[in-house]
N, C-alpha and C positions, 0 to 999 in steps of 0.2 A: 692682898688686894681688898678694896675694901667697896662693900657694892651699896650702890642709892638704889631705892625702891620708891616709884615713883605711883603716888595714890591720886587719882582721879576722883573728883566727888563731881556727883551725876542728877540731874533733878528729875531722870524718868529713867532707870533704870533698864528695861524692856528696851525701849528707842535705842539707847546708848549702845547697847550689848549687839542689837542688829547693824545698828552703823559702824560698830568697830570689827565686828565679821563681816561685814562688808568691805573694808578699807583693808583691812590686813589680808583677806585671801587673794589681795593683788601682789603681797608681800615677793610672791615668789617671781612677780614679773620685775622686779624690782630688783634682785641679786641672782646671781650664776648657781649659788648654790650656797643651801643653809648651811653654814659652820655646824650648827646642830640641829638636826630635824625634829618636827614637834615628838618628841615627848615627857613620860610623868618625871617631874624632880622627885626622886624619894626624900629629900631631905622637907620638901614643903608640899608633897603629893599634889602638888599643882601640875595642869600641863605649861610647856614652854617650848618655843626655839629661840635661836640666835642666829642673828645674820653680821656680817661687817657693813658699818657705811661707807661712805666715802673714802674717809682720811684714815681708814683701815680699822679703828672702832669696835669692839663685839655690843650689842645693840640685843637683848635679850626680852624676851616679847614674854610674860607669862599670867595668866590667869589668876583671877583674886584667890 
């Protein structure tokens, strides 16, 4: 499987990072239940979860 990593460039970095904790901690009203609940990837010691969308989808949310 082969995974896309999708990079966001930001022109205020600060604002960005409020608005998208703001936006995702509705995440969870969103789906029934995270496929995986946030935690660290050891492979990229990043945090992450993953939810399904719609059309069944894993949708993987994780920190630069």
């Amino acid at each position: 499987m082969k995974r896309t990593w999708t990079i966001v460039g930001v022109a205020n970095v600060a604002a960005s990072l409020t608005w998208y904790q703001s936006a995702l901690n509705r995440a969870r009203t969103l789906v029934p239940q995270f496929e995986d609940e946030p935690h660290v990837n050891p492979s990229t010691a990043t945090r992450e979860f993953s939810v399904r969308d719609l059309d069944g989808y894993y949708v993987t949310i994780s920190e630069a």
